[in-house]
N, C-alpha and C positions, 0 to 999 in steps of 0.2 A: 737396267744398266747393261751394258757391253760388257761381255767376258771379256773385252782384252780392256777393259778401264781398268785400271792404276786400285789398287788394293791398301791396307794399310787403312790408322785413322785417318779422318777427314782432317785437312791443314786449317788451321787458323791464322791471323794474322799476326805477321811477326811481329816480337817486341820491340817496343819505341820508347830509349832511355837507359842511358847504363841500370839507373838503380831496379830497372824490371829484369834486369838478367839472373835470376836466381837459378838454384837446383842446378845439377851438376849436368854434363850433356849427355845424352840420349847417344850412344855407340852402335848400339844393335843393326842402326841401317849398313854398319863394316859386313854384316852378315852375307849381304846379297853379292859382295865382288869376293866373295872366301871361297866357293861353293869349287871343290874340285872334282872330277869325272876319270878316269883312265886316267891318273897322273897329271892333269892338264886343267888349266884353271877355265873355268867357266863363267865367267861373272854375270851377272843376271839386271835386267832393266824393266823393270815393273809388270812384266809378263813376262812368261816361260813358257813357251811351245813347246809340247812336249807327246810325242805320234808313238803308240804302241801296236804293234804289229799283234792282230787278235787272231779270232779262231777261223775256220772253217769248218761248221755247225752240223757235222755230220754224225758225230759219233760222243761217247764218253767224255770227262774231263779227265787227266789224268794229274799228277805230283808234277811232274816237268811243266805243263802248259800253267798250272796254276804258280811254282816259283816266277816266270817272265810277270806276271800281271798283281803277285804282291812287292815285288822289286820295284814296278811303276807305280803301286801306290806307294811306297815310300818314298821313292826320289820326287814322286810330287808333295809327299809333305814335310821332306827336307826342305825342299824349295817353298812350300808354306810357312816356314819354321825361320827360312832366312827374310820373309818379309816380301813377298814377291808374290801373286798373283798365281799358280800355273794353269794352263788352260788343255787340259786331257782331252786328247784324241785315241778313241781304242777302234779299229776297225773290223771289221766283220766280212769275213773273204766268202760273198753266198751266191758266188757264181764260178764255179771249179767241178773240173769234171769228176774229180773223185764225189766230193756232193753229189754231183747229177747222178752217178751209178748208186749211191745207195741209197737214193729217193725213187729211183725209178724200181729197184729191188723193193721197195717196200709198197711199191704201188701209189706213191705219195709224189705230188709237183714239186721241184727241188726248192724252191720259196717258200712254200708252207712247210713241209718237212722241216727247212733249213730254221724256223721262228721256232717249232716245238724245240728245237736241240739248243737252241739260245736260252730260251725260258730257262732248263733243265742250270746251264751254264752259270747265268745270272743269281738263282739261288746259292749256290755252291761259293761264286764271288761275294756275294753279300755274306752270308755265314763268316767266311774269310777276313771278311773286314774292308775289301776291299772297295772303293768308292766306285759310284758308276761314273764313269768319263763325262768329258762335258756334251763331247759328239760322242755318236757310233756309228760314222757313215757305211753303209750297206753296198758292195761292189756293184748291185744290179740299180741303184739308181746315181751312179755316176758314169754310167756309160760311155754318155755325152763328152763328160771330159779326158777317160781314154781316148775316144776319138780326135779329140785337140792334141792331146799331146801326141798321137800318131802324126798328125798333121803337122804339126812345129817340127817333128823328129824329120820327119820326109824335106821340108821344106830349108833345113837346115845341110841336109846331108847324113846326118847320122840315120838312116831307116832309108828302106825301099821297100815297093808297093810288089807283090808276087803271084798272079794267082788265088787273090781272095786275099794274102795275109799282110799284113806290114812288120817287114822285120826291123828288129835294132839292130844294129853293128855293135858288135859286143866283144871286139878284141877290145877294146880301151877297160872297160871291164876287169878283163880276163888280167890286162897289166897290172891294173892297181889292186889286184887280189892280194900278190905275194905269192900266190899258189904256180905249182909247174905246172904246166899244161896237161900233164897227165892226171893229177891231184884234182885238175878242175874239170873234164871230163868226166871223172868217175860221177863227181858230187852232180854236175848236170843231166847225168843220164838217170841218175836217184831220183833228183827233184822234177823231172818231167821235161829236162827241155830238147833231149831228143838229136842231140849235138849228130848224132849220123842221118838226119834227114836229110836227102838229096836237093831241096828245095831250095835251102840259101845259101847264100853264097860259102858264110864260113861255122865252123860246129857250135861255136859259142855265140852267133847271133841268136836271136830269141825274138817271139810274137808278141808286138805291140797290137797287133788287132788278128783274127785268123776266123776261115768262116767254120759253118756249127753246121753237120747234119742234120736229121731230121730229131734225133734223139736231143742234143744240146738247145740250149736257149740260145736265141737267136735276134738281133736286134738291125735293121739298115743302117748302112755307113756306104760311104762315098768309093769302099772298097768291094759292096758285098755284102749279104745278111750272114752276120758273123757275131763274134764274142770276145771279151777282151784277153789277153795274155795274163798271167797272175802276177807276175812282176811290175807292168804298166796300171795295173789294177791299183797298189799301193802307192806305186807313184802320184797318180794321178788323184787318188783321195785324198791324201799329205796333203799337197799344193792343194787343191776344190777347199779344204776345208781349216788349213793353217796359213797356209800362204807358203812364200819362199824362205829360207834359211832358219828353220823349225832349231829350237835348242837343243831336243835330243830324241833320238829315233831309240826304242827300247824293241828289243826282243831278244827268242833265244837264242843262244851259241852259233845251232843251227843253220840260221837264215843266214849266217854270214856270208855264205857262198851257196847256192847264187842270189839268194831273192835279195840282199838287203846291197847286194856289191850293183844289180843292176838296177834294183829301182833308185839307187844316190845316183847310177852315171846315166839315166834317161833323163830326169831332171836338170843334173847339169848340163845336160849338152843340149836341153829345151830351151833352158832359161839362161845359160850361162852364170848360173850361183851356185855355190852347195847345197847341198840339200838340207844336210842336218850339220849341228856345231859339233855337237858331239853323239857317240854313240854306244851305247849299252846293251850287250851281248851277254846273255844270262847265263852263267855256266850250267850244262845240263845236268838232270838227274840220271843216273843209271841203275840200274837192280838186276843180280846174278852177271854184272860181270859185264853188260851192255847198256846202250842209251838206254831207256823209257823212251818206248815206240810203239803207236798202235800194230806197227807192220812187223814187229819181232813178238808182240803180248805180253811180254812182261811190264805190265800194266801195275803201280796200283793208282786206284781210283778214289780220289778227293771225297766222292759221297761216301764210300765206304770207308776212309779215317773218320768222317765227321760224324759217323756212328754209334764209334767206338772212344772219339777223341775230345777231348774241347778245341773249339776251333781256334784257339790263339796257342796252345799247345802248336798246333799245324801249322798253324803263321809261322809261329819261332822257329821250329825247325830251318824253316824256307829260308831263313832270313840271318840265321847264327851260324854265320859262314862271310866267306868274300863274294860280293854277286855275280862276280867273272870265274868262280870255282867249278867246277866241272864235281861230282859228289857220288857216292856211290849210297843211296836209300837202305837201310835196313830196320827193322821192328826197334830194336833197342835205343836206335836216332831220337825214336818219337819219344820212347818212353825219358829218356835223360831234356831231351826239351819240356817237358812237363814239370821234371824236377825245378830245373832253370828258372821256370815260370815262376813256381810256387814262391822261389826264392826269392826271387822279382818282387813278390807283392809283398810278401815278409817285410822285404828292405825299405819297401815302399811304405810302410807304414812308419816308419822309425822318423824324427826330427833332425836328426844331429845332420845332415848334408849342409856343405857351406854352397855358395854364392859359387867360388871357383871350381866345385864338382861339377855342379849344373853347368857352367861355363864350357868345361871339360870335356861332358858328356855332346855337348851342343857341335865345340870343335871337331871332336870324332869323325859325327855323323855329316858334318862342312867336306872332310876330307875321304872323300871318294868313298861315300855312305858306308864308312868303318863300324855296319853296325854291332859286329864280336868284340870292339874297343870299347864302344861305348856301354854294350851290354855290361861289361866287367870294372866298369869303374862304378855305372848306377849301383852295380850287386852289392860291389865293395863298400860305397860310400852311404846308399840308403836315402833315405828323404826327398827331399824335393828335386833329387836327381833321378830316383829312379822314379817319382812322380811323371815327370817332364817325360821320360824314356820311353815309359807306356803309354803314354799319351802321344807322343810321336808317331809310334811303331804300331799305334791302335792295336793293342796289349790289353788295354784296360778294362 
């Protein structure tokens, strides 16, 4: 069967006869037009695309990367929960030059290196609870279609051909951020894109394609043996691998500016559609006072909770909060989610929950994945509330 085939029981043939119309009607399909995001209703049509911006397979996991990718398994099994199909994409960025430097420091091809550091990942995800995607398209075998999309982008207007690179034209970008020009500067010269290169035209254009020394990976194109830009990278896998107008683009806080502001406006100005319906920006972890960044070290590291932890313990944490919270990590966090938990299955084992708690806990989690709402009504109410809860939340 086709991941995007229609989910739910199999229909049968409707009834023929007032006197066959019995049993009361079936409501729960209300579930799939409920489902709200940022405030903003999303209603859903028998699949849900849904694109999670993944890792680049260079180093450690940490608490930060691991909240973005338990928040996307839950909005996928809210979205399982409302009766709807979702169809996970998590992508895996294993052609980036910080990769290439710390595969070559170790003596190791940045592709092989890049599959041990996944393996490492993948366990730590599973532990978590978290599902594997249905894809995990890999940047270095989508090439082909950065190159397309360079090519529509040229071919449109929005990109020009340079000296090996193909740039985007990235004021349109830069408008629909919100941010000053100053604010978006800073954030691009963080994230690599080099806004005082002399090369394009203007600071906030960026590389749709650009060529690769002898050190980088390097592939022919119509422009040059080259490599793709990091931002056209995500683009271009979105679309290779969901198509156009995906339900909801997920990562963290972070990506807002610039990865997630230009790969939505390379797409649009491709294809002329949005790109995503909606989108979920994971409010970050912080610890002493700053984000959780491998470039600062104030690290802690998912293997080393799962140690010491149980690993729904760790979920909960991630998850007993608003998913647009921005949070400050400390020792005590974990230990009171633990409590939480305990309490969870206590309640969970109790009867007495009515029909309209479960209903309760359901709406909750309908309205822009309230899972601290829903937590405390399961707590309060017990039974087949908080059955449903942890079973949701893969709790259980």
């Amino acid at each position: 069967m086709s991941a995007f085939a229609a989910s739910g029981p199999a229909l049968t043939s409707g009834v023929v006869g007032l006197e066959g119309r019995v049993g009361d009607p079936d409501e729960s399909v209300l579930r799939s037009a409920s489902l709200r995001i940022g405030g903003s209703p999303l209603p859903l049509l028998a699949v849900a695309r849904v694109y999670v911006c993944g890792i680049t397979p260079y180093d450690v996991t940490h608490l930060g990367h691991a909240a973005t990718f338990v928040w996307a398994d839950v909005l996928a099994s809210v979205i399982r929960m409302a009766g709807v199909q979702p169809v996970v994409c998590r992508n895996v960025t294993d052609v980036d030059d910080v990769l290439t430097r710390a595969a070559r420091t170790r003596g190791r091809h940045y592709d092989e290196y890049a599959l041990g550091q996944e393996f490492v990942f993948h366990q730590h995800m599973s532990r978590l609870g978290v599902r594997r995607p249905d894809s995990e398209p890999r940047a270095r075998h989508h090439v082909t279609h950065v190159q397309q999309l360079a090519a529509a982008l040229l071919t449109s207007g929005h990109a020009y051909a340079r000296d090996g690179h193909v740039w985007f034209r990235g004021a349109g970008a830069l408008a629909a951020s919100g941010l000053t020009r100053e604010q978006a500067l800073v954030l691009s010269a963080d994230y690599g894109d080099q806004p005082d290169d002399p090369r394009k035209d203007d600071p906030f254009d960026v590389p749709v394609w650009r060529p690769s020394d002898e050190y980088d990976p390097a592939w022919p194109s119509p422009w040059g043996w080259g490599r793709p830009g990091w931002h056209a990278e995500c683009a271009a896998m979105a679309v290779a691998v969901l198509g156009h107008g995906i339900d909801a683009l997920v990562g963290g806080d972070d990506l807002t500016f610039p990865h997630h502001a230009y790969q939505s406006a390379m797409v649009e100005a491709a294809a002329g559609l949005p790109l995503a319906r909606s989108i979920l920006h994971v409010g970050g972890v912080h610890q002493d006072g700053a984000k959780m960044a491998k470039s600062t070290g104030n690290l802690t590291l998912v293997g080393d909770l799962l140690e010491t932890h149980a690993p729904a313990a760790v979920r909960l944490l991630l998850l007993d909060r608003r998913w647009d919270e921005p949070w400050e990590f400390s020792a005590p966090h974990l230990d009171e989610a633990a409590r939480r938990l305990d309490r969870l299955y206590a309640a969970a084992g109790g009867s007495t929950s009515s029909d309209s708690a479960a209903g309760a806990v359901t709406a909750r989690l309908l309205d822009d994945l309230d899972v601290p709402g829903a937590l405390d009504i399961a707590e309060s109410e017990g039974g087949a509330a908080a059955r449903q809860l942890l079973a949701t939340l893969s709790l259980s």
